[in-house]
N, CA, C and O atoms as CSV, one atom per row, in Angstrom:
chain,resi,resn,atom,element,x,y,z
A,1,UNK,N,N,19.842,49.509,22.279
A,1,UNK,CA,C,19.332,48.689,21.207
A,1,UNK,C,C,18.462,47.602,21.819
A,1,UNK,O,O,18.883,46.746,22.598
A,2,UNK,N,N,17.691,47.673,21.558
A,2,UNK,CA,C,16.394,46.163,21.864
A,2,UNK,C,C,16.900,45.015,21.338
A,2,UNK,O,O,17.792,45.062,20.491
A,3,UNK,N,N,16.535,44.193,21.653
A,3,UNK,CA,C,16.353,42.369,21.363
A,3,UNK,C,C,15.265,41.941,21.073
A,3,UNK,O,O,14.230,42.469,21.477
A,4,UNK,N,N,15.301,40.733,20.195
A,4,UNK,CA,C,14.188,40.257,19.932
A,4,UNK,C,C,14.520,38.706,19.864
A,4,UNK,O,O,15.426,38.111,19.280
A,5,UNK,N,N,13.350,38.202,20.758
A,5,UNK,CA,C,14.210,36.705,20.900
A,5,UNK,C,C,13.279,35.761,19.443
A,5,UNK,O,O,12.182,36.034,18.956
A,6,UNK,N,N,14.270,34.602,19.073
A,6,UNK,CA,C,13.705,34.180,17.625
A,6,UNK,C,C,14.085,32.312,17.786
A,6,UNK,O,O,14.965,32.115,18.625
A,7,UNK,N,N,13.775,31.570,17.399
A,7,UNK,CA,C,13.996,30.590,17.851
A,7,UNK,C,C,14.193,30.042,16.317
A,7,UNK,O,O,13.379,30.341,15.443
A,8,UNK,N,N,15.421,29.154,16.040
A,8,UNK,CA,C,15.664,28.669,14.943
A,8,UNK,C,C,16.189,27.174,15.000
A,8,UNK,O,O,16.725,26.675,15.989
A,9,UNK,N,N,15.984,26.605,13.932
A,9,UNK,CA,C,16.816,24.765,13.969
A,9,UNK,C,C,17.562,24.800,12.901
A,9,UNK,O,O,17.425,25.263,11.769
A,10,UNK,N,N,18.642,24.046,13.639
A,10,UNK,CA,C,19.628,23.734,12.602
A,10,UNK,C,C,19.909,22.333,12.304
A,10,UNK,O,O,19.884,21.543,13.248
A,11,UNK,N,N,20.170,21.916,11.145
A,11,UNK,CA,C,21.154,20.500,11.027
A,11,UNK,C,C,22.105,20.352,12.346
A,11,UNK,O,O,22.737,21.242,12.913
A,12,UNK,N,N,22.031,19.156,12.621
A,12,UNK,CA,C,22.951,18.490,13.875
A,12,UNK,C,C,24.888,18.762,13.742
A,12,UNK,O,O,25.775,19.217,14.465
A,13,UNK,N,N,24.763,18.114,12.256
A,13,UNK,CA,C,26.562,19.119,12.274
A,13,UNK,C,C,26.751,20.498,12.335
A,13,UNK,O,O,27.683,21.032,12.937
A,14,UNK,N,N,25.547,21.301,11.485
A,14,UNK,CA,C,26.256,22.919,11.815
A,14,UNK,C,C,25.182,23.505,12.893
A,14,UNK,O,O,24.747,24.657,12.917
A,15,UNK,N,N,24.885,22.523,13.709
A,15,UNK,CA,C,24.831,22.721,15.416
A,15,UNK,C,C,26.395,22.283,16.147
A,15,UNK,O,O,26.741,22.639,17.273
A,16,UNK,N,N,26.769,21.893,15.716
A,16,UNK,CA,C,27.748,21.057,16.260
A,16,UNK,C,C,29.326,22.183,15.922
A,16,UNK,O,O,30.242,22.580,16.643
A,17,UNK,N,N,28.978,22.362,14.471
A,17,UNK,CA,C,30.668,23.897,14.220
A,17,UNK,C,C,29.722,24.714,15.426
A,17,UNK,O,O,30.133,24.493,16.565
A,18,UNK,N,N,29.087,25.193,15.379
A,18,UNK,CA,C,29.209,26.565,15.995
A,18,UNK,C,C,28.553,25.923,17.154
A,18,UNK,O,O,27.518,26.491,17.503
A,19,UNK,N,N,28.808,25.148,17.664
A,19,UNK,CA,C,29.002,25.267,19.053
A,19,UNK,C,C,30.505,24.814,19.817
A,19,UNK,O,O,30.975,24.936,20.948
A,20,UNK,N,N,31.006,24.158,18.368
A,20,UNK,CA,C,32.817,24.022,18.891
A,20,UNK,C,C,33.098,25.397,18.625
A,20,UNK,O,O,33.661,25.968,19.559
A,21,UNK,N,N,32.822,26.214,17.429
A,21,UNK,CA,C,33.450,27.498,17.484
A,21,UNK,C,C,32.929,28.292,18.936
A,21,UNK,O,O,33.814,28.946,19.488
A,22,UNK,N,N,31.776,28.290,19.497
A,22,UNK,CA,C,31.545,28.829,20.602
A,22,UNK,C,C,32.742,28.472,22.058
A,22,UNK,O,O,33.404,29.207,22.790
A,23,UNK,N,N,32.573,27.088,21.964
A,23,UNK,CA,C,34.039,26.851,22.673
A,23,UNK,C,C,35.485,27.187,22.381
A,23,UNK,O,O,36.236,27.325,23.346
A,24,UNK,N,N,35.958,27.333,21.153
A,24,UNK,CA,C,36.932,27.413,20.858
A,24,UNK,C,C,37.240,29.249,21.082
A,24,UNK,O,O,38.341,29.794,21.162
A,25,UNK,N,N,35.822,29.922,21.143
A,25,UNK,CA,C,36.058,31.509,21.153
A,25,UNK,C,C,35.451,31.704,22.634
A,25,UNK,O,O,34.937,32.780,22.940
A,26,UNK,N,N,35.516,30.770,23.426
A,26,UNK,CA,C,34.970,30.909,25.160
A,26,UNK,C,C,33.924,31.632,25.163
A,26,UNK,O,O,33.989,32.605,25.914
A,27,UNK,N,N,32.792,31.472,24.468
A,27,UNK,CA,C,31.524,32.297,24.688
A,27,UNK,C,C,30.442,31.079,24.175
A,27,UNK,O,O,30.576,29.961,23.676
A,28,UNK,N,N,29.507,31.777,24.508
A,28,UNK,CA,C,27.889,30.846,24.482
A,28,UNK,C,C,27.664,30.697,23.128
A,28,UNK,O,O,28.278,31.564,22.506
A,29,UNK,N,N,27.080,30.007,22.471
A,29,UNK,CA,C,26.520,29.886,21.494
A,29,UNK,C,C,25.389,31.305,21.404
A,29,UNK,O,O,25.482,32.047,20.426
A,30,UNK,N,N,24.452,31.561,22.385
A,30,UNK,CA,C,23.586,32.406,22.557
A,30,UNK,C,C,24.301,34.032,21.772
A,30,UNK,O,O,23.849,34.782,20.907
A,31,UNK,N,N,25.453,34.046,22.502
A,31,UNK,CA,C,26.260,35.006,22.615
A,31,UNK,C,C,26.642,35.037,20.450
A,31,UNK,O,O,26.305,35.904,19.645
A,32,UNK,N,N,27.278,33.967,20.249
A,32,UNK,CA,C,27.653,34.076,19.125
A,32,UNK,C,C,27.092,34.329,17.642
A,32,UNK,O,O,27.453,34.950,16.642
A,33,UNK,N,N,25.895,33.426,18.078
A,33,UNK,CA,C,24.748,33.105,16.792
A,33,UNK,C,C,24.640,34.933,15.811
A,33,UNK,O,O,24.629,35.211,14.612
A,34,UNK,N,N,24.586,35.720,16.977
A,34,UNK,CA,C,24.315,37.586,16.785
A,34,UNK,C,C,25.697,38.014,15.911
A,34,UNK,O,O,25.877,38.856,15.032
A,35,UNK,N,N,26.465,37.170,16.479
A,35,UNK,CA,C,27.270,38.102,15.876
A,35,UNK,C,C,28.144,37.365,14.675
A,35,UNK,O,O,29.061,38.016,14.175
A,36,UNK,N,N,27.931,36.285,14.293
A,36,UNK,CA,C,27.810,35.833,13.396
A,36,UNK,C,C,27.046,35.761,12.116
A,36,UNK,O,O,27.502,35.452,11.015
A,37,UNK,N,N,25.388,36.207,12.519
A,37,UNK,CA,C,25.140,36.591,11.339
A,37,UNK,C,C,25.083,38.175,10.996
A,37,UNK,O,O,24.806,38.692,9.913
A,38,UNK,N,N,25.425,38.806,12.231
A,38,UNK,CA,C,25.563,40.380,11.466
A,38,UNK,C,C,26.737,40.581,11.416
A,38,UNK,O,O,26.924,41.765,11.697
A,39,UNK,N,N,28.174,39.791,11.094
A,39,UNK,CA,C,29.078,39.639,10.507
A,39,UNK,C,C,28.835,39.255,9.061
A,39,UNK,O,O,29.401,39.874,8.160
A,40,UNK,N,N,27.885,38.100,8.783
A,40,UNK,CA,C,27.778,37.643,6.992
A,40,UNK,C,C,27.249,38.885,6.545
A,40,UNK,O,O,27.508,39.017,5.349
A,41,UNK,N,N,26.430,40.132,7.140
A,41,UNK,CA,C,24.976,40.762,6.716
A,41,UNK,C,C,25.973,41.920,6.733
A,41,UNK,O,O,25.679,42.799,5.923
A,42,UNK,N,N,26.844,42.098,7.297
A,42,UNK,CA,C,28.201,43.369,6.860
A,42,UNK,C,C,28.897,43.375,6.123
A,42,UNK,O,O,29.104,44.379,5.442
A,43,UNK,N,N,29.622,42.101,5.945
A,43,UNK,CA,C,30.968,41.377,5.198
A,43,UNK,C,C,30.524,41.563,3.614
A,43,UNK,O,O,29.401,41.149,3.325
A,44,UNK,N,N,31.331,42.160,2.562
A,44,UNK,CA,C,31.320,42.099,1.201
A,44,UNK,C,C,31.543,40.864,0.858
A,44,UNK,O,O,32.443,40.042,1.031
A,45,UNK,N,N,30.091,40.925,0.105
A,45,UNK,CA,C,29.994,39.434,-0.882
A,45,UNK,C,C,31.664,38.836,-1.270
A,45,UNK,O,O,32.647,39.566,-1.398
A,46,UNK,N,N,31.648,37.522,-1.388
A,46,UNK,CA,C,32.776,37.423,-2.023
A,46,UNK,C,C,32.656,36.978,-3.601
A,46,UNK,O,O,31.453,36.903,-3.852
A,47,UNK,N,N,33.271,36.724,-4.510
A,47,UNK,CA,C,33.546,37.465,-6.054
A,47,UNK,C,C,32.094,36.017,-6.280
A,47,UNK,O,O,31.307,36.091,-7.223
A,48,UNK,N,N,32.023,34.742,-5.141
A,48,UNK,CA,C,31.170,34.216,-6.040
A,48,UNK,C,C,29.455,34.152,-5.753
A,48,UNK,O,O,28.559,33.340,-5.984
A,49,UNK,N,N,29.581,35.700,-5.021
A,49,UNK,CA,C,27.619,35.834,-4.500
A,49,UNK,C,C,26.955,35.743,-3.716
A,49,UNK,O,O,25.766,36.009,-3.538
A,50,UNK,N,N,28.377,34.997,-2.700
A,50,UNK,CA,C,27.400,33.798,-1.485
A,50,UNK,C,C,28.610,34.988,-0.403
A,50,UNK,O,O,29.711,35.463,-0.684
A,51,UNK,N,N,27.844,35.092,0.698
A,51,UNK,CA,C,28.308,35.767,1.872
A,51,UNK,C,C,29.839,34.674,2.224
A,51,UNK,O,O,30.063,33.586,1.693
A,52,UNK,N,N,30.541,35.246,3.060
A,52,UNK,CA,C,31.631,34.061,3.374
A,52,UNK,C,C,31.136,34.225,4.789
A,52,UNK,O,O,30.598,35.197,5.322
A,53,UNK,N,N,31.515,32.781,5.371
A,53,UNK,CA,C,31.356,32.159,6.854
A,53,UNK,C,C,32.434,31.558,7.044
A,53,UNK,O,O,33.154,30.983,6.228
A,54,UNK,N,N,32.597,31.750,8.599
A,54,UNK,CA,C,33.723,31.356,9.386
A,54,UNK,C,C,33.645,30.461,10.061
A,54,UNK,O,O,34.522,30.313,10.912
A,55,UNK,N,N,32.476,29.423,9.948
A,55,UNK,CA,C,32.305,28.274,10.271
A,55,UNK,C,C,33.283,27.071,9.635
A,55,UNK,O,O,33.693,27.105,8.475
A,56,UNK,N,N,33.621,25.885,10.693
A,56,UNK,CA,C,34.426,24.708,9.949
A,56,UNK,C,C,33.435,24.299,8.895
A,56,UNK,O,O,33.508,24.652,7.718
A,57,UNK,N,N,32.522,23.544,9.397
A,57,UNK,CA,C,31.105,23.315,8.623
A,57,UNK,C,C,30.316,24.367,8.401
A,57,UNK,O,O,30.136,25.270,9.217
A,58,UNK,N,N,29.559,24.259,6.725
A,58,UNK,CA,C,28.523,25.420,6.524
A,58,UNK,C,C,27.702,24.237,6.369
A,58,UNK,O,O,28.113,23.077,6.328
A,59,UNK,N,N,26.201,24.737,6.266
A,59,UNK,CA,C,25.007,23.801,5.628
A,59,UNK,C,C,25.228,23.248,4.412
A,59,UNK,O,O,26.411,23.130,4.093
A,60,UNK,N,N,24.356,22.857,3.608
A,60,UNK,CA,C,24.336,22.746,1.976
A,60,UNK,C,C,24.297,23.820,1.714
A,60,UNK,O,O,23.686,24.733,2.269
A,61,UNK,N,N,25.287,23.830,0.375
A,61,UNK,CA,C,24.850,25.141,-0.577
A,61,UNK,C,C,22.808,24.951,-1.132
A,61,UNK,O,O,21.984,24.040,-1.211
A,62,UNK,N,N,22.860,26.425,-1.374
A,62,UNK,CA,C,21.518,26.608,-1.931
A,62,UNK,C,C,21.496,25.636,-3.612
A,62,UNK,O,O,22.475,25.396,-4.319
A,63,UNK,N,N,20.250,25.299,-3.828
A,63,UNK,CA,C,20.140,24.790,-5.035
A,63,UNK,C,C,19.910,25.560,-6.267
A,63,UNK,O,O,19.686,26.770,-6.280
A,64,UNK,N,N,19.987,24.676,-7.473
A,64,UNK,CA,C,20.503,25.761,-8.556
A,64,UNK,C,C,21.641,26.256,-9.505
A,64,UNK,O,O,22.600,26.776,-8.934
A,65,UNK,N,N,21.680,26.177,-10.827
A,65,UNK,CA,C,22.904,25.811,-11.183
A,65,UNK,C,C,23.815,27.057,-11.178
A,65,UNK,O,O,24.881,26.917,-11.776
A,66,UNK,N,N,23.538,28.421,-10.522
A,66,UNK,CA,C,24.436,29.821,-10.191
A,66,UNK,C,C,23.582,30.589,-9.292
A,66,UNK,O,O,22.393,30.888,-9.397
A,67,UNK,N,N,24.687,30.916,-8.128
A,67,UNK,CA,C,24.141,31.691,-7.095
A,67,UNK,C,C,23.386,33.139,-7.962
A,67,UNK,O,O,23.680,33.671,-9.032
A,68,UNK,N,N,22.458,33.402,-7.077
A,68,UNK,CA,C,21.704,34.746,-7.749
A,68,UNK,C,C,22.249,36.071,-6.796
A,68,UNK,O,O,21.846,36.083,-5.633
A,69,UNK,N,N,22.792,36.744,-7.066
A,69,UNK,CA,C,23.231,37.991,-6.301
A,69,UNK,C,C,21.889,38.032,-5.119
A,69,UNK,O,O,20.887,37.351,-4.897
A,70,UNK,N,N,22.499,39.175,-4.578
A,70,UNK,CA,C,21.229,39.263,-3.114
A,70,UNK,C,C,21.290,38.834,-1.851
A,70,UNK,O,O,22.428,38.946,-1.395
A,71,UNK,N,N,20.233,38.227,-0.844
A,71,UNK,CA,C,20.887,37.992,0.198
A,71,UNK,C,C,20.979,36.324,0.348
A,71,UNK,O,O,20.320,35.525,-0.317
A,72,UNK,N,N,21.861,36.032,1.279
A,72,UNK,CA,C,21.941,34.226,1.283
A,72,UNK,C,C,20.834,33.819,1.345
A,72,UNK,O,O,19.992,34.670,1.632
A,73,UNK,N,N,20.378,32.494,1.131
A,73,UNK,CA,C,19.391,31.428,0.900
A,73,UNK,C,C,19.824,30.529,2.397
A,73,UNK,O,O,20.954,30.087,2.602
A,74,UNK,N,N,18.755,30.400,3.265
A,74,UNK,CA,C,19.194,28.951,4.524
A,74,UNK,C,C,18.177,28.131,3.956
A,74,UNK,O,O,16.960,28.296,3.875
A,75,UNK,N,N,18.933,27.209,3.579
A,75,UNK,CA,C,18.207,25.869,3.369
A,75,UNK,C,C,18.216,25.183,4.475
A,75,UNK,O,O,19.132,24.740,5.169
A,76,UNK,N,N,16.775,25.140,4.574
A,76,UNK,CA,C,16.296,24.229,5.918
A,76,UNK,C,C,16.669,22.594,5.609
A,76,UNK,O,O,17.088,22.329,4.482
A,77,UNK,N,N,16.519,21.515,6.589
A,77,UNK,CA,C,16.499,20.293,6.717
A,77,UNK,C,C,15.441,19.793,6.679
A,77,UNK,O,O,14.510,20.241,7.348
A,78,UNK,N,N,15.298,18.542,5.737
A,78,UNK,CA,C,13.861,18.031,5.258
A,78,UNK,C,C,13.636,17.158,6.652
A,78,UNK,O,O,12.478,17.053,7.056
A,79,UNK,N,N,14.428,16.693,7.203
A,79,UNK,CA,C,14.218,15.781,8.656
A,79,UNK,C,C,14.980,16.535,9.562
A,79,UNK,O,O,15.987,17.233,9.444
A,80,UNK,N,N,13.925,16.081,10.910
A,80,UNK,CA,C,14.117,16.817,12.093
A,80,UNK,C,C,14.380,15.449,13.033
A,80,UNK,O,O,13.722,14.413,12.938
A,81,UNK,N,N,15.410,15.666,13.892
A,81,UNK,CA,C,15.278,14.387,14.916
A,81,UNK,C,C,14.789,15.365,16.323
A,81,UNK,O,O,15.272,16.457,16.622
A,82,UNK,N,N,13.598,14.555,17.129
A,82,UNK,CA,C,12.842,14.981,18.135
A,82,UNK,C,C,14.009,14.718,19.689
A,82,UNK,O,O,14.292,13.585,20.080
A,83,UNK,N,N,14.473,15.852,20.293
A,83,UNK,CA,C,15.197,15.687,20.851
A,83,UNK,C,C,14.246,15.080,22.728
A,83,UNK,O,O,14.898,15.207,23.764
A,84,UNK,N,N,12.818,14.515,22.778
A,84,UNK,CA,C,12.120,14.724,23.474
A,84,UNK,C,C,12.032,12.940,23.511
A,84,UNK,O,O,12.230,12.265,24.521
A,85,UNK,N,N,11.611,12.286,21.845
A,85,UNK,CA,C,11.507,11.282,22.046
A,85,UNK,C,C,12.215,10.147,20.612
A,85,UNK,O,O,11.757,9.065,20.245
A,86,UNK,N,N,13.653,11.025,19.971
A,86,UNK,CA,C,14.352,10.814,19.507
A,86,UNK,C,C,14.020,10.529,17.980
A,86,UNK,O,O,14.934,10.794,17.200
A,87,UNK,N,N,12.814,10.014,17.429
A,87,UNK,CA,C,12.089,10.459,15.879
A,87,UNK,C,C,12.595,11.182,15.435
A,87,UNK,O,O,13.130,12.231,15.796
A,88,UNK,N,N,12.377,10.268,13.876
A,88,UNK,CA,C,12.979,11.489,12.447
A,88,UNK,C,C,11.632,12.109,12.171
A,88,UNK,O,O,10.615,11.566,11.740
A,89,UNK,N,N,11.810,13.155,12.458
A,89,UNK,CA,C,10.298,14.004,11.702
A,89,UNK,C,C,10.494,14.544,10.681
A,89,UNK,O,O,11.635,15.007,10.650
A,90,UNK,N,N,9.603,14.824,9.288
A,90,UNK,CA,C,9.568,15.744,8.336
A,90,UNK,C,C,9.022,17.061,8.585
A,90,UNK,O,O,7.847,16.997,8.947
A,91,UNK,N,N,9.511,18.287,8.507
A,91,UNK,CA,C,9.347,19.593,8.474
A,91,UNK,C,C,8.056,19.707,8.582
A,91,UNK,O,O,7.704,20.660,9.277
A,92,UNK,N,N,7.181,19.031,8.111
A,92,UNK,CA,C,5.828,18.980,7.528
A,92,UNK,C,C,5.184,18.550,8.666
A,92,UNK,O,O,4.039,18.941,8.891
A,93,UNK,N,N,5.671,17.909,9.308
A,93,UNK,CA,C,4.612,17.361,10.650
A,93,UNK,C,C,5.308,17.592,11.920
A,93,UNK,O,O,5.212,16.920,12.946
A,94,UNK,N,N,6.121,18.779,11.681
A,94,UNK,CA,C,7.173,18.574,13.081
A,94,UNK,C,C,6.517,19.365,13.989
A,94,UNK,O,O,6.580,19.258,15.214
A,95,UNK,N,N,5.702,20.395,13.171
A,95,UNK,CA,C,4.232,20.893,14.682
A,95,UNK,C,C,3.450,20.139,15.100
A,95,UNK,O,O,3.506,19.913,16.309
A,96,UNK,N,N,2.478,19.493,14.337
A,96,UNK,CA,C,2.125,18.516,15.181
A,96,UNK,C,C,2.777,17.637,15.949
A,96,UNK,O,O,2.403,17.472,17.110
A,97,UNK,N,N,3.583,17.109,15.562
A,97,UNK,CA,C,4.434,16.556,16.610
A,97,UNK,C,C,4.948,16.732,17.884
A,97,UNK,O,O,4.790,15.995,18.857
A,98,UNK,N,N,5.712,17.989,17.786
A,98,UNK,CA,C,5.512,18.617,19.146
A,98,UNK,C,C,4.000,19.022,20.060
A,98,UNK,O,O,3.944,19.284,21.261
A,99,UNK,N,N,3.300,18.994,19.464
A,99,UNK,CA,C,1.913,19.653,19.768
A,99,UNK,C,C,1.756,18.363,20.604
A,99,UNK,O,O,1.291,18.477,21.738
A,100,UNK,N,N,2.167,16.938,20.057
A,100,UNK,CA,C,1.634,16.135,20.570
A,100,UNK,C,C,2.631,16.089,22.527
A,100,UNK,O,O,2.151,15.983,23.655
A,101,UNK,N,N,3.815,16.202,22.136
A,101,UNK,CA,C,4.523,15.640,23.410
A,101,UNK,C,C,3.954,16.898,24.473
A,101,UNK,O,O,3.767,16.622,25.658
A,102,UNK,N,N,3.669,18.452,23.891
A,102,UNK,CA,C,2.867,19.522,24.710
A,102,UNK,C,C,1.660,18.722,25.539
A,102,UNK,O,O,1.525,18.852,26.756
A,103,UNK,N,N,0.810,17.883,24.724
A,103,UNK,CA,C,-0.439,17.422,25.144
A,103,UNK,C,C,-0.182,16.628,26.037
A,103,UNK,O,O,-1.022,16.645,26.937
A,104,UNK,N,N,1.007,15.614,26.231
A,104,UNK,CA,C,1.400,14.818,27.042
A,104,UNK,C,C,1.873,15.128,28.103
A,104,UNK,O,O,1.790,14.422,29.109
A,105,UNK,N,N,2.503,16.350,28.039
A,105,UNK,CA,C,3.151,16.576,29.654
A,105,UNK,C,C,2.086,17.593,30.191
A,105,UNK,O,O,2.093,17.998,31.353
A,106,UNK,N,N,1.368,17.890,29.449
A,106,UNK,CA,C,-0.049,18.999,29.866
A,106,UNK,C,C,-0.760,17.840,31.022
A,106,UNK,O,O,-1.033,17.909,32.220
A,107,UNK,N,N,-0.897,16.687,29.887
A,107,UNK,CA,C,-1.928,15.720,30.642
A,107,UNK,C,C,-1.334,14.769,32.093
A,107,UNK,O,O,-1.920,14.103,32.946
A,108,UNK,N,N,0.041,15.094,31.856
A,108,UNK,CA,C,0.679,13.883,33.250
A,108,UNK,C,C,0.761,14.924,34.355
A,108,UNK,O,O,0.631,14.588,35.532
A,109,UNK,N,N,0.978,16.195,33.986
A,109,UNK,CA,C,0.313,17.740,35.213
A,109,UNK,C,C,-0.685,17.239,35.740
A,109,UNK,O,O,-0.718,16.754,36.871
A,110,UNK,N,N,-1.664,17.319,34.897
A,110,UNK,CA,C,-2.979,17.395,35.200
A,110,UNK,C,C,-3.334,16.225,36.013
A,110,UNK,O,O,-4.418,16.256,36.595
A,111,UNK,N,N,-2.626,15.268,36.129
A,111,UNK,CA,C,-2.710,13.644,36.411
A,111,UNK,C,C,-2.207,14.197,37.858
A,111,UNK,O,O,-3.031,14.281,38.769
A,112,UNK,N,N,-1.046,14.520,38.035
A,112,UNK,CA,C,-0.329,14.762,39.193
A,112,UNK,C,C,-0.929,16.209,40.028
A,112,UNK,O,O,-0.459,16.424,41.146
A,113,UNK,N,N,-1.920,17.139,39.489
A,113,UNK,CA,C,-2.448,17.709,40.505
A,113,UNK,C,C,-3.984,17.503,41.080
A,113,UNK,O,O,-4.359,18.123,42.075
């Protein structure tokens, strides 16, 4: 079976369950993330629509006043904190943002060769 590597962000607390559940089950987070969600993507719905998780912490529920059958909803986080130079960023500018600290360590290279 192939891999495909994917890079995702999470809220700081349900970074935080599943990386105690990673400790608490002696494996990597790397290791777990896989098999955690092709556990929700196997597991029969439960009676109210929404996949069940074995996380202490889940995210927010999806918005809306009744889950819609189908597959789960990840609601992203409207703020990002920059783990580079500690800023709340909005979703909305969090590429540029990084784009910017890229430009900066591009340019202190370039300084130093």
């Amino acid at each position: 079976m192939s891999e495909i590597s994917t890079r995702i962000w999470l809220e700081e607390r349900l970074w935080d369950a599943v990386t105690n559940l990673a400790i608490r089950e002696g494996t990597t987070v790397r290791e777990l993330l896989p098999r955690l969600i092709s556990r929700s993507l196997t597991e029969p719905y439960a009676g109210s629509g929404q996949p069940t998780f074995h996380l202490e912490e889940s995210g927010p529920s999806a918005p809306g006043p009744a889950a819609e059958p189908g597959p789960p909803v990840a609601v992203l986080a409207e703020v990002y904190r920059c783990n580079e130079c500690g800023a709340q960023i909005k979703l909305a500018g969090l590429s540029a943002h990084l784009g910017k600290h890229l430009r900066e360590r591009q340019a202190s290279e370039a300084e130093r060769s």
